[in-house]
N, C-alpha and C positions, 0 to 999 in steps of 0.2 A: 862725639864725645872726645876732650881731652883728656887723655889717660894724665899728663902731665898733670893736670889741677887735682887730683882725687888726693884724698889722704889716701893713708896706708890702712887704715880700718876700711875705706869705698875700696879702693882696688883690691883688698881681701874679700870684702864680699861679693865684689865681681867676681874676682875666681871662681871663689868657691861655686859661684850659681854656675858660672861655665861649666866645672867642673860634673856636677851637680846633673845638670842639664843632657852633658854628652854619656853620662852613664844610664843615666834613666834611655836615651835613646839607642844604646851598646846592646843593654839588658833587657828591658823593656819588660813587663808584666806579663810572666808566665802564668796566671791563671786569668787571664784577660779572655775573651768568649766562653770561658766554660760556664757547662750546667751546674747549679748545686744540685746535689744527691738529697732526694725525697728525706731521711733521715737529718742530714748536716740542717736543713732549712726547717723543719721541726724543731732541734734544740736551737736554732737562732729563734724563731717566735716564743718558743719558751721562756729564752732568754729577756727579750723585750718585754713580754710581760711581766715577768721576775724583778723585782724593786731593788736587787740586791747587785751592786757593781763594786767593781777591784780596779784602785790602782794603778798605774804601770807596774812600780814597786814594791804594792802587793801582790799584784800574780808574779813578780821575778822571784820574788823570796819564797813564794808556793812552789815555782819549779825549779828552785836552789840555781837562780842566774844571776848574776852579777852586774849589776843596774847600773 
């Protein structure tokens, strides 16, 4: 790849995924192998069968966050 020929919108997106990329691999998913707890996976199926879905920006404003 010629860095030279990218616009400044393609080499911004490159960063950013760079970026992007090397934190995801810094951080990495701490709840990555666990079990759900008998309870947490009961209100997830509950959930799924429940018709009724929110938002991003309806549950932020339920738990007064700033979207």
């Amino acid at each position: 790849m010629d860095l030279s020929s990218l616009s400044m919108e393609q080499l911004k997106e490159l960063v950013q995924g760079l970026v992007d990329d090397r934190i995801r691999e810094l951080i990495g998913d701490p709840d990555l192998g666990l079990q759900l707890g008998d309870s947490l996976r009961a209100r997830l199926k509950q959930s799924l069968v429940s018709g009724e879905r929110l938002s991003g920006e309806e549950m932020a404003q339920q738990l007064g966050l700033r979207w």
